[in-house]
N, C-alpha and C positions, 0 to 999 in steps of 0.2 A: 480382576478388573476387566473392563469391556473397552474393546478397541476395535477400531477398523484397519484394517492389513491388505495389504499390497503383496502377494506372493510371484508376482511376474509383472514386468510393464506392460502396458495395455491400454486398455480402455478403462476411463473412468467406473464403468459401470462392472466391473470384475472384482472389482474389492471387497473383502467381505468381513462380514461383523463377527468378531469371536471371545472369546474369552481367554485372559493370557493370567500369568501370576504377578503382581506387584513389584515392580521394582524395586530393589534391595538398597536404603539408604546409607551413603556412603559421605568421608570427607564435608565438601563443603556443600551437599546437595540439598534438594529443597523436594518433597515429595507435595504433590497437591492433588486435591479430592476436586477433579474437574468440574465446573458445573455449565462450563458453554465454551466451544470453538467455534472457530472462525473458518468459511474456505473462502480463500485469497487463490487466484488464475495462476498464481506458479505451482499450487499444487497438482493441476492439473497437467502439468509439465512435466512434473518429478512423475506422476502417476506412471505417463506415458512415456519415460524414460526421456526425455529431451532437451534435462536442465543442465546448465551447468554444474549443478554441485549434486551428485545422485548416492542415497542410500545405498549398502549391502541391502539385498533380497533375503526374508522378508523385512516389513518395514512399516510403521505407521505414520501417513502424514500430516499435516497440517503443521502452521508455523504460528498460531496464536491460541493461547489458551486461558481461562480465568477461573480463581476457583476458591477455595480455601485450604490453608496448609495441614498437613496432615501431621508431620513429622521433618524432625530437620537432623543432619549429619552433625558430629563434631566440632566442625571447624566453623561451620553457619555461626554469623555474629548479632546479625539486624533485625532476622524476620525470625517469629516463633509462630509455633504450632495454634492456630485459630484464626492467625491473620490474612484477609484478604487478600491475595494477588491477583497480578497479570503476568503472565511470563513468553518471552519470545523464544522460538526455536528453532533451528533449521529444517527438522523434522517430529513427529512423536503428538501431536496434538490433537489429532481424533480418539481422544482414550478417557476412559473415567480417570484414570489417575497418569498424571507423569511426575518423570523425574527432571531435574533441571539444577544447573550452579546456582547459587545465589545470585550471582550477579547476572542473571539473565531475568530475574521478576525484580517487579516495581511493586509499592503496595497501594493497593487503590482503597480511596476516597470510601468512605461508607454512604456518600451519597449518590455513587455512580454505579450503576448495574451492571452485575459479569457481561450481561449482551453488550452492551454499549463499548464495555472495554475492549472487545475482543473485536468487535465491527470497526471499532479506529483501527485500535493492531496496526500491521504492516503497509496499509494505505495510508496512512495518517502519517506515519513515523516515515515511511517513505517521501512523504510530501512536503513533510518540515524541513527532512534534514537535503534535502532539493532546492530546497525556498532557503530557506536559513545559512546552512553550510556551505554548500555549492556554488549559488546563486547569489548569495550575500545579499540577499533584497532586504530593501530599507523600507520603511514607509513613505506613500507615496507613487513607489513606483507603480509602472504597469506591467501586467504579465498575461504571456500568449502560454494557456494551457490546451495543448493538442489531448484526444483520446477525453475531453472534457466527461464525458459520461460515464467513465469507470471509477473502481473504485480510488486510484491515486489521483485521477483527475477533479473528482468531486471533492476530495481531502483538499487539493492543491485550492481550488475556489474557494473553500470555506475558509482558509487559511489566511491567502492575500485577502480577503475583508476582514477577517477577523485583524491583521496585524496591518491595516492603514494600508494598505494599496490596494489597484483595481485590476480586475483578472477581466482577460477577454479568453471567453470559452468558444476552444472549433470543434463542431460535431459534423459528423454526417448524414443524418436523419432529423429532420425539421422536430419531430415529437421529440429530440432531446433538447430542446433548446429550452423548452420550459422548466424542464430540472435544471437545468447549468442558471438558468436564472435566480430558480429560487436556492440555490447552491451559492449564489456570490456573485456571479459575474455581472459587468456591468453593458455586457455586450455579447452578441456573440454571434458568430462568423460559422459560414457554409464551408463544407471540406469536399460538397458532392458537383460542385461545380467542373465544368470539363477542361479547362484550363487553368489548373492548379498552381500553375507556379507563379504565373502570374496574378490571375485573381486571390489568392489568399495574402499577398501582399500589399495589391488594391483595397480589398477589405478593412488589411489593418489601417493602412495610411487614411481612407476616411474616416478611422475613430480617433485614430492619433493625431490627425489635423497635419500627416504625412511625415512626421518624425518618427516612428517605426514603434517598437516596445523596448521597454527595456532587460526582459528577461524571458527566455521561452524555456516550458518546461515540456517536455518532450515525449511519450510513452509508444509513441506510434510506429516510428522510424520511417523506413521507405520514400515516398515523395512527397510526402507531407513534410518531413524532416528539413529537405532540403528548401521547400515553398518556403519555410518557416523562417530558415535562417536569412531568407531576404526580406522577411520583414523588422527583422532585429534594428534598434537604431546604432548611433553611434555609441562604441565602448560597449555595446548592449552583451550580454551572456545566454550561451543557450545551457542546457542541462539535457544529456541523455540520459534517459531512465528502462527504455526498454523499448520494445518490436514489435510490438501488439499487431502493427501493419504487416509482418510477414516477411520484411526484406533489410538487413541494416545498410545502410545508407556509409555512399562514401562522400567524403569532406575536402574540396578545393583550397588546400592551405592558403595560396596569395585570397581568397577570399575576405580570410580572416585578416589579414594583415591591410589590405585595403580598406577596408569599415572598423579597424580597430576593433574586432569581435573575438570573442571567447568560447570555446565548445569545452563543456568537462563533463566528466561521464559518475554515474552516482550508483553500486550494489549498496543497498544500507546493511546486509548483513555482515560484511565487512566493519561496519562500526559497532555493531552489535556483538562481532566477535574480540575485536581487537580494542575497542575503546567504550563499552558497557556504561562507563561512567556518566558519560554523554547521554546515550540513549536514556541511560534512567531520568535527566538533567531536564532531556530533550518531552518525555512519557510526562513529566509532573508539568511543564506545560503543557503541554495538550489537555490534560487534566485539569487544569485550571480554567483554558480556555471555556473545557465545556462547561466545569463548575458554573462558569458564568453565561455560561446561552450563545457562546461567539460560535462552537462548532456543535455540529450534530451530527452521530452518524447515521447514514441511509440503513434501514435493516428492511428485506424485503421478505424474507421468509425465517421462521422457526424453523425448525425437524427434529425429529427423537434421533438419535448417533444410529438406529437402526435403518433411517432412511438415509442414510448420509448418498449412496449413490445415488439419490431425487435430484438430493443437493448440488451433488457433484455436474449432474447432467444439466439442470437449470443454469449454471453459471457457465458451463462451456457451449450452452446455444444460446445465452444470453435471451433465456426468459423470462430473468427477472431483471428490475433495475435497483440496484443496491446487494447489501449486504444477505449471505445466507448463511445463518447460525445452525450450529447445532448443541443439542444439548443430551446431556449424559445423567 
């Protein structure tokens, strides 16, 4: 099979394309004949040694893959060999074939394409289970999504319109405001202004008619974080989801206990590990949603698995806006 490999941390573009042998079906395993991955910005992370959860050296990455099954272990109960998948990973997904539990692939729709599946992948499933489990948003509410222009931020938008509430998207660049629009939002707010703390809660209260949001979902950290959490209203929830801004932010408890506010913090691969059942639960909606036109994912570039470094580089200088696939 053909994979991309990680033999030292580094830079994106040091990874190289080779050829490995098949991995050996085992128990309750699921082997599948890849036909599109997904790079999502924490592989850029594992790449570069900087994640929290790091492979042995060597190692292949990517955490979404879609394909059709090749072959299943013993103990496999649901899925047989020809059926369609999507399957989540911590790592292993730049490769023609991987191996995976059963309980880690969902079976996709025959009306939904490997791209598409794999370009929700981990932004999507990130976004839901933020919005949904986290956050417990209802319909109705309003939500302050920071980092609007990546990929969990654009999931997060598509999401609150699709399930009855109104996202207000914060960017930093005026050209992203036109995607965040046709993304979902019903609004959407400067981050590049020079006094942040105060204007991005000015912001909100002129949309909110100064009752604040009811849920912020978070990807940024830094000073943004904490702007943000003065815009929350009462009882409102924030969600951490990550540091894309470069700094994690600390949290003034009497804060919270003054505006009756909530901070919770969200890794989904934690549910993916420990509560699969969910994810699958959580995957067939999403699935459904696009079934019916409510979400779409952004794909901004193909590449053959031979380009995968193009890929990798495009997504960490942010040359493209959306998804970049690759295919095997």
């Amino acid at each position: 099979m053909k994979a991309v490999v990680v033999r030292k941390f580094g830079e994106p573009g040091e990874v190289e394309v080779t050829d490995l042998q098949d991995p050996e079906v085992k128990d309750n395993n699921v082997l599948i004949d890849v036909r599109a991955s997904a790079i999502n910005y924490p592989d850029l992370l594992v790449i570069r040694g900087r994640y929290q959860n790091l492979p042995q050296l060597p190692f292949t990455p990517g955490k979404d893959a879609a394909g059709v099954v090749v072959t299943v272990g013993p103990s496999v109960r649901h899925i047989r060999p020809g059926d369609r998948v999507v399957a989540h990973m911590e790592y292993g997904a730049y490769a023609s074939r991987v191996l995976v539990p059963e309980d880690r692939c969902e079976i996709l729709p025959a009306a939904i394409p490997f791209d598409d599946a794999v370009a929700m992948g981990l932004p999507f499933q990130t976004a839901f289970f933020a919005l949904m489990e986290r956050a417990r948003f209802a319909a109705g509410e309003m939500v302050l999504v920071t980092g609007a222009s990546g990929g969990v931020g654009s999931a997060a938008l598509q999401l609150v319109r699709a399930l009855g509430g109104k996202a207000i998207a914060a960017v930093n660049r005026t050209q992203q405001a036109e995607q965040a629009l046709a993304d979902g939002a019903s609004h959407v707010i400067d981050l590049s202004m020079p006094d942040l703390r105060e204007g991005l809660r000015q912001q909100v209260f002129e949309v909110t008619k100064g009752r604040g949001v009811d849920i912020v979902l978070d990807t940024l950290g830094g000073d943004v974080f904490g702007a943000a959490l003065r815009a929350l209203g009462w009882c409102g929830r924030a969600v951490v989801i990550g540091f894309a801004g470069g700094q994690i932010p600390q949290i003034k408890a009497n804060y919270l206990l003054v505006k009756n506010i909530e901070v919770s913090g969200l890794q989904w691969s934690d549910y993916r590990d420990r509560q699969p059942k969910r994810v699958g639960l959580a995957q067939q909606k999403l699935h459904d949603l696009l079934e019916q036109g409510l979400i779409r994912p952004r794909i901004a570039l193909r590449l053959p698995a031979d380009k995968a470094a193009n890929g990798l580089e495009a997504v960490d200088t942010r040359a493209v806006t959306g998804r970049v696939i690759l295919h095997f």
